[in-house]
Backbone as a chain_set.jsonl record, in Angstrom:
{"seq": "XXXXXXXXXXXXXXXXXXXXXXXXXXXXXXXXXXXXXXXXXXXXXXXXXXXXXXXXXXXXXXXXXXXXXXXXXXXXXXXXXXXXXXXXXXXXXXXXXXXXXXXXXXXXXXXXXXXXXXXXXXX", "coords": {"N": [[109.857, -15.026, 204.483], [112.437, -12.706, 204.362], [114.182, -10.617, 206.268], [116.028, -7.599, 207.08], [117.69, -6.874, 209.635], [119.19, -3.477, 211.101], [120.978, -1.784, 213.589], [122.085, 1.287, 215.459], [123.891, 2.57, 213.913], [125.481, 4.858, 214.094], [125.801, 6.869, 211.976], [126.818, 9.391, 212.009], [128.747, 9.466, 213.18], [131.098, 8.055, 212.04], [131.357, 6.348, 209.13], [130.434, 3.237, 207.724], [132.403, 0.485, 206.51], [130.889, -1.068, 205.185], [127.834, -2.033, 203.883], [126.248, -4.858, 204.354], [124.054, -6.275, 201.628], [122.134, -8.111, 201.617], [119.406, -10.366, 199.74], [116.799, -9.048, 200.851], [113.528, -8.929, 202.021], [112.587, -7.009, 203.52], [113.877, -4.124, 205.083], [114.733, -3.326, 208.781], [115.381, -0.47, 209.757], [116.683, 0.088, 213.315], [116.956, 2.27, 215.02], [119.565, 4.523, 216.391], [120.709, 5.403, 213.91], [121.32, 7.495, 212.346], [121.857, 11.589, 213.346], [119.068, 13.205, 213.548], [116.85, 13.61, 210.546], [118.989, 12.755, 208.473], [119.721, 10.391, 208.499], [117.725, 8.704, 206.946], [117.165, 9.639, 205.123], [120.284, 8.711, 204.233], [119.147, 6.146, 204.296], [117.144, 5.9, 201.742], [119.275, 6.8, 199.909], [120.204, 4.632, 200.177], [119.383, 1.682, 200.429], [117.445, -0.984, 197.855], [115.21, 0.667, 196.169], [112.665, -0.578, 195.53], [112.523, -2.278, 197.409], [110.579, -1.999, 200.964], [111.942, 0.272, 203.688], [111.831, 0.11, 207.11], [111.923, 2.599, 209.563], [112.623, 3.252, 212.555], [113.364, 5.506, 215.069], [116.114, 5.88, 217.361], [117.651, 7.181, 220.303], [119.724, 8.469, 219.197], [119.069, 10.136, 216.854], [117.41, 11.975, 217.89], [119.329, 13.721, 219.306], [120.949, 16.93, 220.283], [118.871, 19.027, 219.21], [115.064, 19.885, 219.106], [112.546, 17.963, 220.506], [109.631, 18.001, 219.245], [110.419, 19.513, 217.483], [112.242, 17.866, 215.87], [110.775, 15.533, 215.455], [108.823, 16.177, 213.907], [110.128, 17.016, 211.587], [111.36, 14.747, 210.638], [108.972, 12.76, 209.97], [108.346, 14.224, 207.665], [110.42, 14.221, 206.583], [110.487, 11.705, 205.693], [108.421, 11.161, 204.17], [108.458, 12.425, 202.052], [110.212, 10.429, 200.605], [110.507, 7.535, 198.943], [110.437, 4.456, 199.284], [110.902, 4.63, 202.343], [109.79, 4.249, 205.421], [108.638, 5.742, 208.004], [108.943, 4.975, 211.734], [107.011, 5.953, 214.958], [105.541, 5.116, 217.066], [103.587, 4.613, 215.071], [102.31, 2.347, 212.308], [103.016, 0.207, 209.66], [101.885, -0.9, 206.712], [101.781, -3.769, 205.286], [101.572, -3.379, 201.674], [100.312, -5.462, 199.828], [99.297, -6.881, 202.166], [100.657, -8.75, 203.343], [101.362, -8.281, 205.994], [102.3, -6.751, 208.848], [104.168, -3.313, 210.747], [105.346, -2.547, 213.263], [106.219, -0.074, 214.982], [108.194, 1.92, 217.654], [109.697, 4.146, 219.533], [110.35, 3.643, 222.255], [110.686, 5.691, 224.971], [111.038, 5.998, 228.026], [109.734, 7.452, 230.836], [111.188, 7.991, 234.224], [110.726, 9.187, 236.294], [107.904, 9.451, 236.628], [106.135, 8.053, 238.363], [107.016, 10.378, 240.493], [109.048, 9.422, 241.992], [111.955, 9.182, 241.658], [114.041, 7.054, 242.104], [112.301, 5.047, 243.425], [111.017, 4.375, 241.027], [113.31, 3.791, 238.69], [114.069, 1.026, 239.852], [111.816, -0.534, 240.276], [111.543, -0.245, 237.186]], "CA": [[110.127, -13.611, 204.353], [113.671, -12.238, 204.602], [114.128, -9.312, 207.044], [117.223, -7.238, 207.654], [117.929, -5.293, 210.943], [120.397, -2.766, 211.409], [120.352, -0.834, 214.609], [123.546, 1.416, 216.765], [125.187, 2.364, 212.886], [125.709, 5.566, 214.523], [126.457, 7.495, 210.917], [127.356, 10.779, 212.546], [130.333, 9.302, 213.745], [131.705, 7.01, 211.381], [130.947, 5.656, 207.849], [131.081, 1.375, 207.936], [132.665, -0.285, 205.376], [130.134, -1.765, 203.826], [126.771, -2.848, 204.207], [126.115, -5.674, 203.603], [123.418, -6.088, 200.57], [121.423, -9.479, 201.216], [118.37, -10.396, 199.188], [115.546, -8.789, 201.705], [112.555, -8.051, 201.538], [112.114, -5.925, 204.166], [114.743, -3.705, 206.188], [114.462, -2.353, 209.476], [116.204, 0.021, 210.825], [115.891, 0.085, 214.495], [117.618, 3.236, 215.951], [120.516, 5.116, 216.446], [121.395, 5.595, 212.566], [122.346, 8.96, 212.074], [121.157, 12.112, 213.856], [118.151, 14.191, 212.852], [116.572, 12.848, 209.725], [119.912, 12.394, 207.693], [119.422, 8.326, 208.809], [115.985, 8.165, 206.391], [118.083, 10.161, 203.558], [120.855, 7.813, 203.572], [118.308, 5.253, 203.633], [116.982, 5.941, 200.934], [119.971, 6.457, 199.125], [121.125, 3.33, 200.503], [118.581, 0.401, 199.91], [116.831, -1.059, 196.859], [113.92, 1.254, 196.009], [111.989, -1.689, 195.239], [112.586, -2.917, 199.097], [110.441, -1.385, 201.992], [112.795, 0.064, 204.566], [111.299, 1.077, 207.926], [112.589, 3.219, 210.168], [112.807, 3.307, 213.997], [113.708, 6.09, 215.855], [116.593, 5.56, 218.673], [117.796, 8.413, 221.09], [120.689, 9.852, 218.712], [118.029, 10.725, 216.324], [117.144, 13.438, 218.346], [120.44, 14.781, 219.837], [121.04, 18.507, 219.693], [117.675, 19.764, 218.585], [113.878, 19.911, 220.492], [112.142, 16.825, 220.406], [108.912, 18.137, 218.545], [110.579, 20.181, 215.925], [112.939, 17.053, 215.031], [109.77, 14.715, 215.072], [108.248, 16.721, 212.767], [111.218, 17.466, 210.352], [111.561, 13.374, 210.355], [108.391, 12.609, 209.179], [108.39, 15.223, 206.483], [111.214, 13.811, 205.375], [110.15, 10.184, 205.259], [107.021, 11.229, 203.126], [109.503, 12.729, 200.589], [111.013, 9.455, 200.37], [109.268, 6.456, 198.639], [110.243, 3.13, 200.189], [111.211, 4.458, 203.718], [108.6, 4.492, 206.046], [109.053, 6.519, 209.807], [107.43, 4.558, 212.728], [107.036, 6.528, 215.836], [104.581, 4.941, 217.674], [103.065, 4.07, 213.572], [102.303, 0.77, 211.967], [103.09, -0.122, 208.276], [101.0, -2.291, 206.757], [102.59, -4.094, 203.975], [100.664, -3.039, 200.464], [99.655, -6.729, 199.546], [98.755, -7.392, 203.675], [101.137, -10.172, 204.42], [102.471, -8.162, 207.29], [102.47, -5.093, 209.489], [105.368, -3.67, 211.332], [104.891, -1.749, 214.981], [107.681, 0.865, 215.713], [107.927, 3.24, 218.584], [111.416, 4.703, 220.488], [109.975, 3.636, 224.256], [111.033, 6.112, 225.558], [110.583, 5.657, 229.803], [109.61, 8.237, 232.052], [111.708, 6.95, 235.233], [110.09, 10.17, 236.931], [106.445, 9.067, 236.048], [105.284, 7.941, 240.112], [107.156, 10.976, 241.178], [110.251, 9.19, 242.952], [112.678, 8.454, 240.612], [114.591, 6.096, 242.594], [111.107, 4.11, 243.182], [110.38, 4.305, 239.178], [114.17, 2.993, 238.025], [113.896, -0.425, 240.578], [110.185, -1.08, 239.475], [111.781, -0.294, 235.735]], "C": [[111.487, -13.328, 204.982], [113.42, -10.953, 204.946], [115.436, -8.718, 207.611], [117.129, -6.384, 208.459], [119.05, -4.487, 211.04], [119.991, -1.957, 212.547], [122.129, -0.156, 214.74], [124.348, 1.818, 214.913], [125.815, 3.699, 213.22], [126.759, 6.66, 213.344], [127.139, 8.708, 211.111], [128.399, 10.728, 212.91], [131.543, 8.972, 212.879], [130.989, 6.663, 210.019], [131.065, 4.271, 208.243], [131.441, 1.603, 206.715], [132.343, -0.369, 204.985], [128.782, -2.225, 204.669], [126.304, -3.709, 203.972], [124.358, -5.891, 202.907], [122.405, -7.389, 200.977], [120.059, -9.315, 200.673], [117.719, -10.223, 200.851], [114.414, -8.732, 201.579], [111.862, -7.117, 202.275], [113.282, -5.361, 204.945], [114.544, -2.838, 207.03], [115.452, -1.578, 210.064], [115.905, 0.777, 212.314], [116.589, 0.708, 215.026], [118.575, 4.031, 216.226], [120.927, 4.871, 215.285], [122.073, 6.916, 212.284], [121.448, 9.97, 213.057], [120.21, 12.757, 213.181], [117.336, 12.874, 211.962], [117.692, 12.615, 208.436], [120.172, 10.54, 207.419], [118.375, 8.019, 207.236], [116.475, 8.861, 205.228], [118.896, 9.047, 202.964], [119.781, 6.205, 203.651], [117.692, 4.919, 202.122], [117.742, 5.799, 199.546], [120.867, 4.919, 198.695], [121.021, 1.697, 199.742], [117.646, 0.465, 198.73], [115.647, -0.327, 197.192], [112.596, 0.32, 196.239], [111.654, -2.521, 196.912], [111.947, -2.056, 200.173], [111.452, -1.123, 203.458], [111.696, 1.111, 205.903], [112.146, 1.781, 209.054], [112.148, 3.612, 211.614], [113.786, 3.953, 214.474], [114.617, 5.865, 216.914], [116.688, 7.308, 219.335], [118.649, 9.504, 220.604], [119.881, 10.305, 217.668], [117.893, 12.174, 216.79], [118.207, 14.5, 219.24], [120.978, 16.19, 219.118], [119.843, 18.977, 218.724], [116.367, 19.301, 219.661], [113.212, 19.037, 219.607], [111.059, 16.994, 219.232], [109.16, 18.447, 217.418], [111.18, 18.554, 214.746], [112.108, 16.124, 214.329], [109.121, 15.376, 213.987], [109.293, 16.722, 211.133], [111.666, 15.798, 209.507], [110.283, 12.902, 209.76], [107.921, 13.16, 208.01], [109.303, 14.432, 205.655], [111.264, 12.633, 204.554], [108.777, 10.351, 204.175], [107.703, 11.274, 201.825], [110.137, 11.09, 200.451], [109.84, 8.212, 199.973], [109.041, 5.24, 199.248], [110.826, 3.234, 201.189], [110.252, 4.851, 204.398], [109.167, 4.644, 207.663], [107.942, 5.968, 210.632], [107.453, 4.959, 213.842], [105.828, 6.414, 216.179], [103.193, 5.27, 216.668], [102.777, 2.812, 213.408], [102.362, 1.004, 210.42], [102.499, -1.029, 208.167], [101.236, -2.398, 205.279], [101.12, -4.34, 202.298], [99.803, -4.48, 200.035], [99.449, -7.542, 201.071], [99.382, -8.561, 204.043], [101.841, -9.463, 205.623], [102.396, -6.77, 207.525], [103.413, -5.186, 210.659], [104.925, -2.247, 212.626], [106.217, -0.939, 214.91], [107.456, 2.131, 217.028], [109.305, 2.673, 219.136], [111.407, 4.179, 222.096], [110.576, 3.864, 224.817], [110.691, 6.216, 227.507], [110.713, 7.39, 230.418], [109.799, 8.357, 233.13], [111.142, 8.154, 236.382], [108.562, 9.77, 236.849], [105.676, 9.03, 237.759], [106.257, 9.224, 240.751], [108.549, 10.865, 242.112], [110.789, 8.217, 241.799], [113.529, 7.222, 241.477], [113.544, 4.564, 242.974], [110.473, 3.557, 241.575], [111.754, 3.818, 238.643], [114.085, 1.643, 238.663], [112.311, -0.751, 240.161], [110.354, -1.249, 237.966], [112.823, -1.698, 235.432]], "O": [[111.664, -13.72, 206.136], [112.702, -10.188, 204.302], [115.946, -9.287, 208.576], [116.627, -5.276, 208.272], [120.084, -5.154, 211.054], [118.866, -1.46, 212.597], [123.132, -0.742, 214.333], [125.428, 1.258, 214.724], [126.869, 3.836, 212.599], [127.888, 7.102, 213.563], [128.048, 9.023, 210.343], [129.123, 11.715, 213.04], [132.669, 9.463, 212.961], [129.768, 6.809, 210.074], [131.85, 4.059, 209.167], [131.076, 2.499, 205.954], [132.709, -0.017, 203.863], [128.747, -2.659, 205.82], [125.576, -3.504, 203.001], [123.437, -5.661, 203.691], [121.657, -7.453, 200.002], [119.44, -8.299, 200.988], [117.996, -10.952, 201.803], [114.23, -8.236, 200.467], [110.846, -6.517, 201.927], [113.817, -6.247, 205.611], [114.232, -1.698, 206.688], [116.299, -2.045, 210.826], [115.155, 1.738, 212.485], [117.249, 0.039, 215.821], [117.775, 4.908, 216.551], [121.724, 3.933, 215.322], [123.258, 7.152, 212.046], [120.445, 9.49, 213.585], [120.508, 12.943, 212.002], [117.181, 11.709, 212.328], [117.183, 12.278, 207.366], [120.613, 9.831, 206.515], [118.529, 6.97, 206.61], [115.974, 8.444, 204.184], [118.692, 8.485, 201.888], [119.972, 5.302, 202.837], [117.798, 3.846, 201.529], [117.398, 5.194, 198.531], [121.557, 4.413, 197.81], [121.748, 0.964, 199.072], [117.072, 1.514, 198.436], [115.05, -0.522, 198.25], [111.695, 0.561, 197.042], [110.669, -3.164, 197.277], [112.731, -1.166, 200.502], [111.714, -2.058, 204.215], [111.115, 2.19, 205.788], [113.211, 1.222, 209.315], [111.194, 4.386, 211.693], [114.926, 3.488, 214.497], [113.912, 5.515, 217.86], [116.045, 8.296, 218.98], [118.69, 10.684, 220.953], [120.224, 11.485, 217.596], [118.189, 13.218, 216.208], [117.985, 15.629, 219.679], [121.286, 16.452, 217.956], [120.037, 19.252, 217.54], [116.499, 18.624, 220.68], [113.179, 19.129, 218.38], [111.283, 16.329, 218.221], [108.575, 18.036, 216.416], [110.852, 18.224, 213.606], [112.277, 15.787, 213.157], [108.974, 14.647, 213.006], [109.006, 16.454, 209.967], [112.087, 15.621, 208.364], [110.577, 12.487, 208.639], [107.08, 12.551, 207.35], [109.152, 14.057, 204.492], [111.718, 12.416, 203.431], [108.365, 9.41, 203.496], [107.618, 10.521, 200.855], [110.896, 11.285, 199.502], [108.736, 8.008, 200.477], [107.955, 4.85, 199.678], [111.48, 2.235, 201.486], [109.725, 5.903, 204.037], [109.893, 3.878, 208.297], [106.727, 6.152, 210.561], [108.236, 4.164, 214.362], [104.972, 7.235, 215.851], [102.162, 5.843, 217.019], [102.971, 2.059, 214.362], [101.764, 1.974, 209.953], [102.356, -1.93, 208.993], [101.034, -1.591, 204.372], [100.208, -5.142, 202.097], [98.578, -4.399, 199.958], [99.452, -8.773, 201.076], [98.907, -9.343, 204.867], [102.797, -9.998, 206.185], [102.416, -5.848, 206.71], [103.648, -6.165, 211.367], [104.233, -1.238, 212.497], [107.268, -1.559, 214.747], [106.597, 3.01, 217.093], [109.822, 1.559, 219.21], [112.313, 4.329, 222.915], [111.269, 3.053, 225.432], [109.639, 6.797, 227.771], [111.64, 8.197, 230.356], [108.825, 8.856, 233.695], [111.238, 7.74, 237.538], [108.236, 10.463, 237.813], [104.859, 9.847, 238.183], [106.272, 9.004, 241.962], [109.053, 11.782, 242.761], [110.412, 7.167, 241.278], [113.23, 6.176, 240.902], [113.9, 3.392, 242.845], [109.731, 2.635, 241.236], [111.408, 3.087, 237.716], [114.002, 0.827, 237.745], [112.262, -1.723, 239.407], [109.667, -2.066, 237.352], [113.177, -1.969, 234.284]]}, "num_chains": 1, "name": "protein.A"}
């Protein structure tokens, strides 16, 4: 099984060159793609239909907007879309079962015991 990762393409900033195309059969994208759900658009527009692309959440995802609304507005938009699938702490489970794919943002709580300086050295 051929699997392409892309993570960090940080579309909001910059266009690349080029992407490169290789026979896949699965592509993930793991994070910082564009902000909002504009990442899971050009996904779509991007990769073969025919190719499952999943999609993993990073932190510019959600810059400049409130965490719930964006989460919401991102899986809305991944429904509308046929072969991109949004995993936020999801699992895909590939239609003929050779394979399921785990995604979540893990995000850390470095406040969590209360003393952040005790919760980043334990992190």
């Amino acid at each position: 099984m051929k699997v392409r990762v892309l993570s960090d393409l940080h579309l909001e900033s910059n266009l690349p060159d080029a992407i490169p195309h290789a026979d896949a059969d699965l592509v993930v994208l793991a994070g910082d793609i564009h902000n909002h759900a504009e990442g899971l658009r050009w996904a779509a527009e991007t990769f073969d239909p025919a190719v499952p692309v999943i999609y993993v959440p990073g932190n510019h995802e959600y810059y400049d907007g409130e965490f719930g609304a964006l989460e919401t507005a991102m899986r809305d938009a991944a429904q509308a879309l046929n072969n991109v699938h949004y995993l936020n702490n999801d699992v895909y489970v590939d239609p003929g079962q050779r394979f399921r794919v785990l995604g979540t943002t893990l995000w850390a709580d470095f406040s969590l015991f209360g003393n952040d300086e005790a919760s980043l050295a334990g992190s």
